[in-house]
C-alpha positions, 0 to 999 in steps of 0.5 A: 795402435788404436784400431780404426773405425773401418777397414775397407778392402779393395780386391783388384785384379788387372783394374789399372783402369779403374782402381785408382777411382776407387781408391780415391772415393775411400781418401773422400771420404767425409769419415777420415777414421779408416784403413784401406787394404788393397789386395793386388791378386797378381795384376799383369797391367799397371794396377800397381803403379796406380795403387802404389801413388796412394800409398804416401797416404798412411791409411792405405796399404797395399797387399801383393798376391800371386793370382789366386781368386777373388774369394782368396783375396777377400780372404786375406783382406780380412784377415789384415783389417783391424777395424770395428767395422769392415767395408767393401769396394770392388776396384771397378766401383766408386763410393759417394763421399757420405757413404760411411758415414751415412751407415756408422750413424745406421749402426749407431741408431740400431746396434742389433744390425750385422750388416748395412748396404746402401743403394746404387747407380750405375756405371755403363759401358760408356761410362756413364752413370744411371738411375738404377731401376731396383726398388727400395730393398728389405731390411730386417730380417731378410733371409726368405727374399735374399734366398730369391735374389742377391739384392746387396750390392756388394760394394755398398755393404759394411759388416761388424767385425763380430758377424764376420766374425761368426760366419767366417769370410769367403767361400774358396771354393766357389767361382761364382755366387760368391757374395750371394753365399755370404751374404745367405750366411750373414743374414741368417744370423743378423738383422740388416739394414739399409741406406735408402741412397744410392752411394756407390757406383756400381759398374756394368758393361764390362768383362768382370760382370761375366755375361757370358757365364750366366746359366754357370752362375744359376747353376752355382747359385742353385748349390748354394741354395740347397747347401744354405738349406741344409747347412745354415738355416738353423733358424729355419728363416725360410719359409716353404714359399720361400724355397719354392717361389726361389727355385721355381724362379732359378729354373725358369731362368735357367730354362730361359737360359738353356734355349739357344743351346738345347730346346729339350733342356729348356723344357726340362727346367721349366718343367721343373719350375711347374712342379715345384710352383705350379702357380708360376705364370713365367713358366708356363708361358716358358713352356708354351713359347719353347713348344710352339713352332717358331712360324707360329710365333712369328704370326702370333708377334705379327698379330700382337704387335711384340718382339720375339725378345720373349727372354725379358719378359720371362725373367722376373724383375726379382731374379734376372740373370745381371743380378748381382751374385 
């Protein structure tokens, strides 16, 4: 069997909804040289059927699992795809038709790159798609800005084989910052590039972006930064800067975080922030809002003209907290 050109992988859990979108923008696709695996873990809805109509299509196959996580099913994704290239694609996201084409002619132009990712748009609540405000990404090497913020959406993303390879898959043991570990680990030993389109749609608004669980996610991301630090930066990639602008950025967002359940742990992580980057402005304009009494900041907002949503203007633009972990 000659091995296809790329291996997409589909993880779906309970996406009957949406998955067959997804699926329908990989048989789009202007390269036709593809396998895609669909990994069902343990849907209760009607994914399987929706899956299942796909199948008279040769090039899609389906996996059925007992729920088990995302990581997991990635993981046997992996370790099914024959491919030279393995692609991504969440079961709620959709791909342009040129999307793998566009990143094979990258991979083609510059053979020292591990992995590729593209730009985005949007998919709202509504379902209606957005401009996306990211700027233009790094690319190269990024070690030292992806350690601030995960920028790779991981749909658009494609990897060689090889460095997948090298790194391992998927970290079971982690809830949340799953790809931001992966993509920590990948980049610590490829070059990346970028795709400057956005072509894949990436959908908000909905309960698999898990808004509710944001301070979990810095909490889990500040793990995985210091294990990165102490386990994978071999290289020594990142700076001093590097880690002290990084964490400075997670506590403050954590203490912005922390103030609707405890004014004294909101305090706590901003403090942390100014010891670990005493120049950084958003915390001390954190600590300055949690301290000052609410009737005084109600006279300040009269005064100015502004809305007490004070959390926007803390996060940085960089590591807010619907980044893509």
């Amino acid at each position: 069997m000659t091995a296809p050109a790329v291996s997409v992988i589909v993880t779906s859990y309970n996406y009957g909804r949406y998955v067959g979108a997804a699926l329908a923008s990989v048989r789009n696709q202007t390269v036709g040289d593809v396998e895609c695996i669909v990994v069902d873990d343990g849907s209760t809805d009607n994914s399987i059927e929706v899956i299942e109509s796909f199948l008279d299509d040769t090039r899609f196959r389906l996996i059925r699992l007992e729920n088990g996580g995302v990581s997991r099913a990635r993981n046997v994704g992996l370790s099914a795809a024959h491919g030279r290239f393995v692609a991504f694609l969440d079961a709620d996201d959709v791909w342009q038709p040129t999307k793998l084409e566009r990143q094979l002619r990258r991979f083609t132009a510059d053979p020292s790159l591990g992995v590729v990712f593209t730009r985005r748009t949007i998919i709202a609540g509504n379902g209606v798609r957005q401009p996306c405000a990211d700027g233009m990404p790094p690319e190269g090497e990024i070690v030292g800005p992806l350690f601030r913020q995960n920028f790779v959406c991981f749909s658009s993303a494609i990897v060689t084989t090889e460095a997948i390879t090298r790194v391992g898959g998927f970290d079971e043991q982690l809830g949340l910052a799953i790809d931001y570990d992966f993509w920590l680990r990948l980049a610590s030993l490829y070059r990346v590039g970028v795709v400057d389109e956005p072509l894949v749609a990436y959908r908000i608004g909905h309960g698999a972006n898990l808004s509710s669980r944001q301070r979990e996610r810095y909490h889990v991301a500040l793990y995985v930064m210091r294990r990165f630090q102490q386990q994978f930066d071999t290289a020594n990639r990142l700076t001093r800067a590097d880690i002290a602008r990084g964490e400075a950025e997670t506590f403050v967002n954590l203490g912005v975080l922390s103030r609707g359940w405890s004014a004294r742990e909101a305090v706590s992580w901003l403090l942390r922030a100014v010891r670990t980057r005493p120049g950084y402005a958003p915390a001390w304009r954190g600590l300055i809002s949690v301290l000052t009494p609410a009737p005084v900041r109600r006279v300040v907002r009269s005064v100015r003209g502004t809305s007490g949503d004070w959390e926007k203007r803390l996060f940085s633009r960089a590591n807010r907290p619907e980044a893509v972990l």
